[in-house]
C-alpha positions in Angstrom: -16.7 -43.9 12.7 -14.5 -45.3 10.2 -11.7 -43.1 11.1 -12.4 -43.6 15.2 -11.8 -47.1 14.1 -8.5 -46.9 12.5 -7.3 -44.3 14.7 -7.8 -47.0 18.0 -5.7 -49.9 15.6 -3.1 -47.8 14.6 -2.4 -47.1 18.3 -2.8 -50.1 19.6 0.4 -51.1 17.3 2.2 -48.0 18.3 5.9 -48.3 19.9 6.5 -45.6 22.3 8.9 -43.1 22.0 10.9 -41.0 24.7 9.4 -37.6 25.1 12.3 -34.7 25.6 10.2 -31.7 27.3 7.3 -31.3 30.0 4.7 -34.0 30.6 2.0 -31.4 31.0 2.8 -29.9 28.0 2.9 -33.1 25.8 -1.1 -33.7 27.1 -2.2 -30.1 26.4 -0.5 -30.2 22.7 -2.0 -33.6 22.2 -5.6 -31.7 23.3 -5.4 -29.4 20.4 -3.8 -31.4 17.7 -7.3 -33.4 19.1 -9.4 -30.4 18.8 -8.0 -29.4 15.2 -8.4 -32.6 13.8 -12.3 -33.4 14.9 -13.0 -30.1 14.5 -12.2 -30.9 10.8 -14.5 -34.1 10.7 -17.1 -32.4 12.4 -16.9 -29.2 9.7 -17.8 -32.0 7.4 -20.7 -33.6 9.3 -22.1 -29.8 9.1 -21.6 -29.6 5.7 -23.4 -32.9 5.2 -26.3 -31.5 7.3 -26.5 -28.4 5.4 -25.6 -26.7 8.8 -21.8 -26.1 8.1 -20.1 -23.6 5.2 -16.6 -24.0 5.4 -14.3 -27.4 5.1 -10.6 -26.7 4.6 -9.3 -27.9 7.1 -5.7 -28.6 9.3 -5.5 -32.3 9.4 -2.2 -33.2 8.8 -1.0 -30.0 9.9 -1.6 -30.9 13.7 2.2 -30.2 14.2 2.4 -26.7 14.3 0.8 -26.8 17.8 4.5 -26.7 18.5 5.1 -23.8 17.1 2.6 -21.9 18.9 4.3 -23.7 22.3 7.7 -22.4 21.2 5.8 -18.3 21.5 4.9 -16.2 23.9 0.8 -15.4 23.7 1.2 -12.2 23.7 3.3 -12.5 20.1 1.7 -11.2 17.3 0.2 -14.0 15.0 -0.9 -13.9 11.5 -2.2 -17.4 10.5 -2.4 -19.9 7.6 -6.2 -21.5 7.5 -4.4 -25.1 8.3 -3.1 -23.3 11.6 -5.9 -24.8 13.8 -3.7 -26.6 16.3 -1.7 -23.3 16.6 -5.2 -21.7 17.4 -6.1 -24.2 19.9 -2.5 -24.3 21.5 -2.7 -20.4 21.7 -6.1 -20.3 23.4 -4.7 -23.0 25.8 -2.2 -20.5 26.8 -4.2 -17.8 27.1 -6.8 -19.9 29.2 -9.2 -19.7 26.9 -11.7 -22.8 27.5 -13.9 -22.5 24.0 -10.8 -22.0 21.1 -13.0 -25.3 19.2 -16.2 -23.5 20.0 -14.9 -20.4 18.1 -13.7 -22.9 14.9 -16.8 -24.8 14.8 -19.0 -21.0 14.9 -17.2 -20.2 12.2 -18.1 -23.3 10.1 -21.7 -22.4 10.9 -21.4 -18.7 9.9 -22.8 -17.8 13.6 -22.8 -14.0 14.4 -21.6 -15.4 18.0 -18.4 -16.1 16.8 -16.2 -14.0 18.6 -13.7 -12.5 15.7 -15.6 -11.9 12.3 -19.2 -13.0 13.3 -20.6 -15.1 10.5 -19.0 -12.9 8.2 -16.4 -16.3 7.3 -14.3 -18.5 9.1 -10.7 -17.8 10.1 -8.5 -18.3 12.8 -8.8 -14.8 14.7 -9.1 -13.3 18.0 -8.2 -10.0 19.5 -7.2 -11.2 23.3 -5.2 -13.8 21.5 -3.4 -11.7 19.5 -4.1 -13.6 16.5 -4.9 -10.5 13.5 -7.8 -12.8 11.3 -6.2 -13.2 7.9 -8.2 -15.1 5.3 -5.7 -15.4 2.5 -5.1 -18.2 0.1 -2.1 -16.8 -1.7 -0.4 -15.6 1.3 -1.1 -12.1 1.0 -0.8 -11.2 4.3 2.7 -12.0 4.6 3.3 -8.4 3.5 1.4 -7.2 6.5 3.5 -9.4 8.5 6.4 -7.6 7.5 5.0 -4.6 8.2 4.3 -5.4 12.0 7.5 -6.8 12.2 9.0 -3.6 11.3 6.9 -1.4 13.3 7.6 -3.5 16.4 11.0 -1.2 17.0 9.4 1.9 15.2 6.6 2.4 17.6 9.1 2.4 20.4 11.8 5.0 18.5 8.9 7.0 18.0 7.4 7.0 21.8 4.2 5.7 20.4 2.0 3.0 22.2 2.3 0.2 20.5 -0.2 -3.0 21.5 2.8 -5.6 21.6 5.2 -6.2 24.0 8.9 -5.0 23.8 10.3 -8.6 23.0 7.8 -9.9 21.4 8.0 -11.5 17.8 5.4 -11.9 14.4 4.9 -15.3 13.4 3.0 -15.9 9.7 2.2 -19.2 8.8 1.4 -20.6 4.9 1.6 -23.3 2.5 4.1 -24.4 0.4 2.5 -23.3 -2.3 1.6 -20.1 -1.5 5.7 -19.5 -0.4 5.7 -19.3 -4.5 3.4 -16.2 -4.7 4.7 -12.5 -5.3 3.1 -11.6 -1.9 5.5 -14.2 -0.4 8.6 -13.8 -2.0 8.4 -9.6 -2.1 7.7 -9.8 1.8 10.2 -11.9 2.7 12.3 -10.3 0.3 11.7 -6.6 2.3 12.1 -7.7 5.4 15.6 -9.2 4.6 16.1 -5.9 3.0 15.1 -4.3 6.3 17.1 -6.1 8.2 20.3 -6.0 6.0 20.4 -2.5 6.8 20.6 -2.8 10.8 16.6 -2.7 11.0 14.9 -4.6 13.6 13.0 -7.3 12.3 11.6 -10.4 14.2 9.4 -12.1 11.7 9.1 -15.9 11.8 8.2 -17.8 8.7 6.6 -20.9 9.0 5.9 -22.9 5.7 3.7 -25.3 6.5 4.9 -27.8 3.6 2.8 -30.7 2.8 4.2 -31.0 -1.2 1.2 -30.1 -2.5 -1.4 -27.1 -3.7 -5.0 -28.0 -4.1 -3.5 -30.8 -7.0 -0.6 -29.7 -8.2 2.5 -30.6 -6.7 5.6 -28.7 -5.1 8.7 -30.2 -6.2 10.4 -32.6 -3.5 13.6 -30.2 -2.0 11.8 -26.9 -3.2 11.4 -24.7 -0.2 15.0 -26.0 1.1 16.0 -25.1 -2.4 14.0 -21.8 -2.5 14.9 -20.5 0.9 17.8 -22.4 2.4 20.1 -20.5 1.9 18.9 -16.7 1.6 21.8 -14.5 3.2 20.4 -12.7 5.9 17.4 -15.4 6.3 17.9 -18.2 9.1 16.4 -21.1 7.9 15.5 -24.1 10.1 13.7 -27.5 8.9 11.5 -29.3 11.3 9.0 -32.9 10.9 6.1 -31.6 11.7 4.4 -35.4 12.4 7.1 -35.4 14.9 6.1 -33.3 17.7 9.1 -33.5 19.7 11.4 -32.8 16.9 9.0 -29.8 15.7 8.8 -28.5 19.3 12.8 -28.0 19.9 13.3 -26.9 16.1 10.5 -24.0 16.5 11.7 -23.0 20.1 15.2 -22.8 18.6 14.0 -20.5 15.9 11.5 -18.5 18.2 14.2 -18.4 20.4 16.8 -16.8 17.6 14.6 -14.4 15.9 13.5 -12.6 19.4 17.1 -12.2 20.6 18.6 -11.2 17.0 15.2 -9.3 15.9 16.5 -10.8 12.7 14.0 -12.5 10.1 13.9 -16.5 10.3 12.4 -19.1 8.1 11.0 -22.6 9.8 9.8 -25.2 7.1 7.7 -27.5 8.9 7.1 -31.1 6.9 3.9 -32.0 7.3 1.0 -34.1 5.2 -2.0 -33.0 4.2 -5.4 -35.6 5.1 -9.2 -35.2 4.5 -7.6 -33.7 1.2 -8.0 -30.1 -0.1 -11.2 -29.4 1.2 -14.5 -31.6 1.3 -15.6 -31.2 -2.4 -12.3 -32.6 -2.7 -11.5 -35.9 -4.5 -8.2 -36.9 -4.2 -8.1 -40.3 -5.9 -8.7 -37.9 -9.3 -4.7 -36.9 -8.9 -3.1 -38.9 -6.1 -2.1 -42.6 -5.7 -3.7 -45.2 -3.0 0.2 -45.8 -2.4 0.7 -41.5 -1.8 -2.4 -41.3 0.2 -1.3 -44.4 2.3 2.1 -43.6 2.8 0.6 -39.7 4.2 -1.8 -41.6 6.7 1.0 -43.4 8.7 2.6 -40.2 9.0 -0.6 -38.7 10.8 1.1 -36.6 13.3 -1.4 -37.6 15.8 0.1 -40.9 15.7 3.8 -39.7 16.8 2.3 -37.6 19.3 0.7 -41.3 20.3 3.8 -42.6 20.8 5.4 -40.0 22.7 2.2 -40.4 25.0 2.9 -43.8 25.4 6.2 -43.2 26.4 5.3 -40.6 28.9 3.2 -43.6 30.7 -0.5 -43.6 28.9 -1.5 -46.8 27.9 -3.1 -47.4 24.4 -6.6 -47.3 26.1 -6.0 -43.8 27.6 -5.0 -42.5 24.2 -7.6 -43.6 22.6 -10.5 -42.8 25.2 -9.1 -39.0 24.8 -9.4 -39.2 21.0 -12.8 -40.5 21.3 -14.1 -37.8 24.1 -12.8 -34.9 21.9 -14.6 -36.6 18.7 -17.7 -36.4 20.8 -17.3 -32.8 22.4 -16.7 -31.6 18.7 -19.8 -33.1 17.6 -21.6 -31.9 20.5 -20.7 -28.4 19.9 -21.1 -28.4 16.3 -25.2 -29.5 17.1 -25.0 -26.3 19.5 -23.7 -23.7 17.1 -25.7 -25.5 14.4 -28.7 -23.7 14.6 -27.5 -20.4 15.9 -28.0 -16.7 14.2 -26.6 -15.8 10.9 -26.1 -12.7 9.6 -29.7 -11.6 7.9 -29.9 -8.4 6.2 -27.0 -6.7 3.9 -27.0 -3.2 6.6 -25.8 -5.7 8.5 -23.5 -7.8 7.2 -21.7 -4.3 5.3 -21.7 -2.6 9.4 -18.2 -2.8 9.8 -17.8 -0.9 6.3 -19.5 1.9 7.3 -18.0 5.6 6.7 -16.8 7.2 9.3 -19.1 9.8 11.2 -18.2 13.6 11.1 -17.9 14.7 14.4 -15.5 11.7 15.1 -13.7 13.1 11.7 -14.1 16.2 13.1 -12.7 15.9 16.5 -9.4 13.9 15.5 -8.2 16.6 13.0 -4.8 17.7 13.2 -3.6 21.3 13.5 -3.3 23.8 11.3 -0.3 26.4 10.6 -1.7 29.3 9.1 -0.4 30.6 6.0 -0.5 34.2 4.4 0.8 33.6 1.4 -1.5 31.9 -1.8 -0.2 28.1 -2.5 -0.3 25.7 -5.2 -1.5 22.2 -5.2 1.9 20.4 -4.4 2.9 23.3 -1.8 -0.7 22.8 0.0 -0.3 19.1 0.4 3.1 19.9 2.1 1.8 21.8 4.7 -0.6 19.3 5.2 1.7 16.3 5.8 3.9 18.7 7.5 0.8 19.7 10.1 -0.2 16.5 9.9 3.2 15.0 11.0 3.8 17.9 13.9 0.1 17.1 15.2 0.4 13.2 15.4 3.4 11.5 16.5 2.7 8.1 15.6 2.1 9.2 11.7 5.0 8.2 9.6 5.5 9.3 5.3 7.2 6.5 3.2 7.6 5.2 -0.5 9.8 5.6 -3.3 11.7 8.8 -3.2 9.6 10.4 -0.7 12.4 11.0 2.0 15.8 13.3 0.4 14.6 13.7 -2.9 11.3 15.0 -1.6 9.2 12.9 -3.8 9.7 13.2 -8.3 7.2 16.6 -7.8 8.9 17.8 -4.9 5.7 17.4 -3.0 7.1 16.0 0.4 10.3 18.2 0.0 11.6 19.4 3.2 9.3 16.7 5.4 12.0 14.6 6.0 14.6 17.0 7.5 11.7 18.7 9.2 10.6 15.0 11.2 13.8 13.0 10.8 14.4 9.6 9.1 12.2 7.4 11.1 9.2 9.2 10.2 9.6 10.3 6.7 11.2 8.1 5.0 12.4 6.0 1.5 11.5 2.6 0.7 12.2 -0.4 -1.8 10.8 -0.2 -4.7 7.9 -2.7 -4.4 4.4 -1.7 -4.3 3.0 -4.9 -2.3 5.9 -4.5 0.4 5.2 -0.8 0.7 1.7 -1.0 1.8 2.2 -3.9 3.6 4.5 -1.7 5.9 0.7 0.3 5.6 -1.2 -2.6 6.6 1.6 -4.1 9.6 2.2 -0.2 11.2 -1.8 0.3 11.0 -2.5 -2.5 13.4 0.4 -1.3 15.3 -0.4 1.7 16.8 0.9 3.7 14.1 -0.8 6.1 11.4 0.7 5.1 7.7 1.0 7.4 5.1 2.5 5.7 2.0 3.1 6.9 -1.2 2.6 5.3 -4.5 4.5 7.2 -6.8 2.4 6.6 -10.0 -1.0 5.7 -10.4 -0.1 3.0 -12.2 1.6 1.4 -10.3 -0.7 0.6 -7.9 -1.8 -2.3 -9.8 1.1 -4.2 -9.0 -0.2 -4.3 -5.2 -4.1 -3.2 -5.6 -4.9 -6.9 -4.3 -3.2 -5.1 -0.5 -5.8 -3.0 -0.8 -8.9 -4.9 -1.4 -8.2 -8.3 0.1 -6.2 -7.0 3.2 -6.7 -3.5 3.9 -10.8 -3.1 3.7 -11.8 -6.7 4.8 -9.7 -6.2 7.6 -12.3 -4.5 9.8 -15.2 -6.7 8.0 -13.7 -9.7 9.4 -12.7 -8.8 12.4 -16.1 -6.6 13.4 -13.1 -3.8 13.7 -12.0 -5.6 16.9 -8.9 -4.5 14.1 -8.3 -2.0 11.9 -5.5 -0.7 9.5 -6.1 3.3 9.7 -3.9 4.1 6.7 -3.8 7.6 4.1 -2.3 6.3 0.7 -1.4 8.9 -1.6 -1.2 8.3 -5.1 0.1 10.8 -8.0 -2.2 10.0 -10.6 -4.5 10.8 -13.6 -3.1 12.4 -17.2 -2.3 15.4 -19.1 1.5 15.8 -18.8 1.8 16.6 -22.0 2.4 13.2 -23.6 5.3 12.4 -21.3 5.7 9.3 -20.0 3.2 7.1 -21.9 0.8 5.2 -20.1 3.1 4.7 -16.9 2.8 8.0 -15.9 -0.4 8.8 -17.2 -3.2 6.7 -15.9 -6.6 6.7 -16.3 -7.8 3.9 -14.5 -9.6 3.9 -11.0 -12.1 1.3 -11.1 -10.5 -1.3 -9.3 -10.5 1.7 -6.4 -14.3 2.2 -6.6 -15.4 -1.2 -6.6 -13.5 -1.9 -3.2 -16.0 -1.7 -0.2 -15.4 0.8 3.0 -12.6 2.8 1.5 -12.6 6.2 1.7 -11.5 8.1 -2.3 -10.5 11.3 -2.4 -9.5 13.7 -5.6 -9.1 17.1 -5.0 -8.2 19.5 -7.8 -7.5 22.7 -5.8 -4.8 23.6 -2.9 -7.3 24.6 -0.2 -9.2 21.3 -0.9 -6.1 19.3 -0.6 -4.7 20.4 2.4 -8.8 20.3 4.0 -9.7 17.0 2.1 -5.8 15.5 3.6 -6.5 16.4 7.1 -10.0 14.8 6.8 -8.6 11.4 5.3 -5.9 11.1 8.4 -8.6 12.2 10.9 -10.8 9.7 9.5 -7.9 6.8 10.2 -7.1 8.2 13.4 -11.3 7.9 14.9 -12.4 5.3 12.8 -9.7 2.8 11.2 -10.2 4.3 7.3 -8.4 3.1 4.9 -8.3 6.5 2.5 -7.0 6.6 -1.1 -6.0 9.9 -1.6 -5.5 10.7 -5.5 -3.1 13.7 -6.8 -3.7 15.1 -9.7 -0.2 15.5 -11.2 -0.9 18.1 -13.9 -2.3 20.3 -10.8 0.9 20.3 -8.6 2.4 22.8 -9.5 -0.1 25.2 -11.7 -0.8 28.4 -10.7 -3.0 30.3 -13.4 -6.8 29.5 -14.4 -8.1 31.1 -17.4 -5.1 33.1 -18.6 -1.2 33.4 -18.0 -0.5 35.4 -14.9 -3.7 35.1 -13.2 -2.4 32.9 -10.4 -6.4 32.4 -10.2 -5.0 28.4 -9.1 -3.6 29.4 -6.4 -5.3 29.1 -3.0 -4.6 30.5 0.6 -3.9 27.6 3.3 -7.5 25.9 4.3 -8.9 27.3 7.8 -12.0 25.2 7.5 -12.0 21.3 7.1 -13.7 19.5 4.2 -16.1 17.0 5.2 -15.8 13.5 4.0 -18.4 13.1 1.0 -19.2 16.9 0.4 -18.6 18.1 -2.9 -17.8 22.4 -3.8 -20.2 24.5 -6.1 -18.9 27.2 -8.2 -21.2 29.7 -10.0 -25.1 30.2 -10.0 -26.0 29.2 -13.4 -29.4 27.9 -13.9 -29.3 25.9 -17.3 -26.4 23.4 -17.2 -24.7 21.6 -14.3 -20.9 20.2 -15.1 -20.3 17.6 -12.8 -16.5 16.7 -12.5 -13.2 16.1 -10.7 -9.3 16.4 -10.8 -8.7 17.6 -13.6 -11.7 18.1 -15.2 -12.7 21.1 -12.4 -10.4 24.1 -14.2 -11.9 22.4 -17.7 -14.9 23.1 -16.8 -14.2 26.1 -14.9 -13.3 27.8 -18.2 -16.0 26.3 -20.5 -18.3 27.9 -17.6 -16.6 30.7 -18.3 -17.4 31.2 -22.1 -20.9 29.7 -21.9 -23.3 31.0 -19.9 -25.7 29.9 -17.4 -23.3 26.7 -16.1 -22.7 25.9 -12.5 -20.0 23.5 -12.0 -20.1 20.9 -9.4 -16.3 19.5 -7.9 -17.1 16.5 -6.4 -14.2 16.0 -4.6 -15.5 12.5 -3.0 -15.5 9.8 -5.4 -16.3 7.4 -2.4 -18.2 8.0 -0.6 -19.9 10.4 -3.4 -21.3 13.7 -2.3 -25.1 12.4 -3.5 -27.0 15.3 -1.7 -24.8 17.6 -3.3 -25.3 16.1 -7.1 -28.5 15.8 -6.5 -28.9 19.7 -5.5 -27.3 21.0 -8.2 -28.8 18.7 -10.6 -32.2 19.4 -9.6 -31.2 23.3 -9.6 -30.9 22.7 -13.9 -32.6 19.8 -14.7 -29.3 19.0 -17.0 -26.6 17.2 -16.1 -23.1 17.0 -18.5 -20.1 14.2 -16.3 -16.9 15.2 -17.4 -15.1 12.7 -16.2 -11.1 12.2 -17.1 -11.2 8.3 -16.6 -12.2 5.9 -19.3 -15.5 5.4 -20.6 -16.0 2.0 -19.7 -15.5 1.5 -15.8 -15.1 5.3 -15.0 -16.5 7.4 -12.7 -19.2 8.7 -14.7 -20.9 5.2 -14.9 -21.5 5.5 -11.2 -22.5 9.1 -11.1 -25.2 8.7 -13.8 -26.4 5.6 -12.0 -27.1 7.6 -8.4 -28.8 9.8 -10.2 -31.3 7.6 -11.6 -31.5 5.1 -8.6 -32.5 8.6 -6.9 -35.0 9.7 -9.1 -33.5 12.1 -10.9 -35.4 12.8 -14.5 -33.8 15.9 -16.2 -31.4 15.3 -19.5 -28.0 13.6 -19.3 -25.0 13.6 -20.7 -21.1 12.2 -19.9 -17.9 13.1 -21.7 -15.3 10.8 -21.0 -11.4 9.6 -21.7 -11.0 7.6 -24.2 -11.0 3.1 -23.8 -6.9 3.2 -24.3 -3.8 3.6 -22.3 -2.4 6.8 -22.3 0.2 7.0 -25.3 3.8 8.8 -25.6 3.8 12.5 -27.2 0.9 14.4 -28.9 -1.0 11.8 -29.2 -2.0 11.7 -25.5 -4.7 14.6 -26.6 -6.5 12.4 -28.9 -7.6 9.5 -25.9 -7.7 12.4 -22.9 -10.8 14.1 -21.9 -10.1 17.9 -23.3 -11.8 21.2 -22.8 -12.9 21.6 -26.0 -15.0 17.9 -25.9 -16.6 19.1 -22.7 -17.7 22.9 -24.2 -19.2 20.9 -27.7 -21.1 18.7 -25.5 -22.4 21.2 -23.2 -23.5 23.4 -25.9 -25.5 20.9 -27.7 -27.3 20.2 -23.8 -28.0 23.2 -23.9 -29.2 24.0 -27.4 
């Protein structure tokens, strides 16, 4: 009540102020700065009823209701969470009646709520064309890059694309956030984008209220920061003035869809109601700072503009009140709806993908006569895979002339032309945020990282973008996307620990995504087609992981043999179905990448081993390890990742949590980065570890 109160005597001392556009506008802005702001205050009475889970809220940030009135509905809108007026503007357009229903369900973690169903709270929803983003850090500018460019891709690739022609991406964040990596390598591709003649309409919107939870952004920053980018348009708008924000965001709506050149608006603004509602301000702010915020409350100058367009104080005020009680009212609705109650549900939308949808999306094959290696067998399958599916595109570093540092996508881009195979900047976050933006956009990604690790410059993409899209929007959205990393050790000691990595675990602990690791040509080419197939039925998001020492071998146990080659695949691999070789009856080596030939030739010195490829290492092939398990009643992992947080802590685990009671045993990489020269042998998982230890299970 406190602030009905001081909201009615501030306006009551208001001076009007001329309003410069449409009278009907100015009321239906004024409705969802409203609805933001109460929505906020009743977030807060849920929380105090134990009723409500989420209270960062928008107040202060009322003005970028303009900025949804300078767009089209239809444009393509990746939100900050203090973006609720833009929600509530944008439902308005699109003559949607409950946008504060749809807040308020997610404060109360309903499953009603129309985008991620109790799963959290975020501005989202599909007929809005708002994509449900729930970063802090603004990570998901990088996907908004990556719609931007895809916008004009689609169309010069005759693929369907689920935006208009004209239409523009706008991404909105903090002022803080515009100092994270995500922010500053997305911005910083698509400026690279468009510096070479490339299409892209991304709007920026800072939403700058001079502060981060506590710590403050330095007065002139952003101007400083951003100002005066070449190639970057930069307008400044007061966001507690909503006439002044409205003509500066149509003016740089207006320039980025006719230039499809990148723009940034900073839009002033102040933050009230603090960080959150566990948030006390007086800890790090002034009386005098929080004072001098609260007579910039940007409901207040859209008061006086209402009071120039001919409302009286009264009529402002009555309006403020009603909306206070219809957000109240609705919070006691959606109070005591259904929540999410049992993990199967809650995890739905991370389910695998079913076979026969894998099965009937696979691409076709070209037969092939002749044996391949590894690195050849992956080429025919991006090269089928590319002739089958128009909207699939090949990018990353080096990928496109060069053919990739192994060769491996030699020949692709000649084959399919520059727009679908081709070379990027070298920055990990920006290249599978191209992934993330062309997924959602009708198109089938298939970056490349060129080095395992390097990956962990951008793994964040992976977990808090790429699998939680489909989680939070109950894949209403999806980001079907094949990433293809050259990975794992044993070059020989070249390259030290940048070219030789180890370390997966960050992959495995990431819910929904599909991991693959083949170690043979046949299984690559099978296991590829699978992992696009997958993307194209059922929005996966597949890592696919390249053993590099495999590329290009050809011989098994001696010189010669060519007993690693492999004729092209006719038959697909399923997802999660690992290969058997041999009939032994004593000792079961189970094992991947690398490991397979390994333990392919300790097999062949020792007898009575079957080996067990498992090919999967999400989602693992568990009937299959169980089977052969079971067959020996001995089990030896030899797994090429580390000890600590490798695969073979997860293997051994399914096999108790299944009942499994024979003897174990793992052999392992070694806890250390991969070092330059010899030395590599001593930390890598080598034959001669794995036959010592399988001897002494069997002895």
């Amino acid at each position: 009540m406190d602030e009905m109160r001081t909201f009615a005597e501030r306006v009551r001392g208001l001076a009007p102020a001329p309003w410069e556009h449409d009278a009907e506008l100015l009321r239906s802005l004024y409705d969802a700065q409203l609805g933001s702001r109460h929505a906020d205050l009743a977030a807060r009475w849920m929380q105090s009823q134990g009723t409500g889970f989420y209270t960062i809220g928008s107040a202060g940030h009322e003005g970028n209701a303009a900025v949804a009135a300078a767009l089209e509905p239809t444009d393509p809108a990746l939100l900050h969470y203090r973006s609720g007026a833009f929600y509530l503007t944008r439902a308005a357009q699109c003559g949607a009646k409950e946008g504060l229903r749809d807040i308020l369900l997610g404060v109360a973690a309903a499953t009603s709520e129309p985008i991620a169903g109790g799963r959290h709270k975020v501005f989202g929803r599909h007929e809005l064309s708002v994509i449900p983003q729930t970063s802090t850090i603004a990570s998901h500018l990088p996907r908004a890059m990556g719609v931007a460019f895809s916008m004009n891709r689609s169309a010069k690739l005759g693929v369907p694309s689920p935006w208009p022609s004209d239409a523009i991406v706008v991404t909105s964040f903090g002022d803080a956030s515009a100092n994270h990596s995500t922010a500053t390598g997305a911005i910083n591709a698509a400026l690279h984008a468009s510096y070479q003649g490339l299409p892209m309409p991304l709007l920026l919107v800072c939403e700058d209220n001079g502060i981060g939870i506590s710590v403050r952004t330095p007065d002139g920053w952003i101007r400083q920061a951003y100002g005066s980018r070449p190639g970057l348009r930069y307008f400044d708008a007061d966001g507690t003035d909503l006439d002044a924000a409205l003509s500066m965001a149509t003016e740089a709506a207006t320039f980025v869809r006719r230039n499809r050149r990148p723009a940034f608006l900073r839009l002033r603004t102040v933050r009230l109601l603090g960080h959150a509602g566990s948030d006390v301000e007086a800890a790090y702010r002034s009386p005098a700072e929080l004072a001098a915020d609260e007579e910039l409350d940007p409901l207040l100058g859209t008061a006086r503009y209402l009071l120039g367009a001919g409302y009286t104080a009264d009529e402002i005020i009555e309006l403020y009140d009603e909306k206070h009680a219809e957000a109240l009212r609705i919070a006691a609705e959606v109070a005591g709806l259904p929540q999410l109650t049992s993990p199967e549900v809650v995890a739905a939308p991370l389910r695998f993908p079913e076979p026969e949808a894998v099965a009937d999306a696979l691409p076709q094959r070209t037969p092939a006569a002749e044996p391949l290696s590894l690195s050849q067998s992956i080429n025919r399958a991006l090269s089928d895979v590319l002739a089958s599916f128009p909207e699939a595109m090949v990018f990353g570093e080096d990928v496109g002339r060069k053919g990739g540092v192994y060769g491996v996508t030699r020949g692709l881009q000649k084959a399919f032309g520059p727009p679908r195979v081709f070379d990027t900047l070298l920055d990990e976050q920006s290249i599978l945020g191209l992934a993330l933006g062309a997924g959602v956009s009708g198109l089938l990604p298939i970056p490349e990282i060129q080095y395992l690790a390097y990956l962990h410059n951008a793994e964040d993409q992976l977990r808090g973008e790429a699998a939680s899209l489909k989680f939070f929007s109950q894949e209403q959205y999806a980001n079907p996307m094949v990433l293809r990393i050259a990975g794992y050790g044993y070059q020989k000691g070249f390259g030290g620990h940048f070219h030789n990595d180890d370390a997966i675990g960050v992959l495995r602990d990431i819910p929904g995504i599909v991991i693959a690791s083949p170690s043979r040509p046949d299984d690559a080419a099978a296991m590829l087609h699978a992992c696009t197939a997958a993307a194209r039925s059922s929005g996966t998001v597949s890592v696919f992981l390249e053993p590099i020492a495999l590329y290009h071998r050809r011989d098994l146990y001696e010189e010669g043999d060519e007993q690693w080659l492999a004729p092209y695949p006719d038959e697909p691999v399923p997802i999660g179905r690992g290969r058997t070789y041999g009939d032994g009856t004593e000792l079961t080596i189970v094992t991947f990448g690398n490991g397979v030939p390994m333990s392919l030739r300790v097999a062949a010195g020792v007898p009575g081993i079957r080996v067990l490829d498992l090919r999967w290492l999400a989602p693992l092939p568990v009937e299959d390890l169980l089977r052969e398990a079971n067959i020996t009643g001995r089990v030896l992992v030899a797994d090429e990742t580390r000890r600590s947080g490798g695969v073979s802590e997860g293997i051994l685990a399914t096999l108790i949590d299944h009942g499994y009671a024979g003897r174990l045993a793992r052999v392992t990489s070694y806890d250390s980065y991969v070092p330059l020269g010899a030395a590599a042998h001593d930390v890598l998982l080598s034959e001669q570890t794995i036959e010592k230890a399988a001897r002494e299970l069997l002895s």
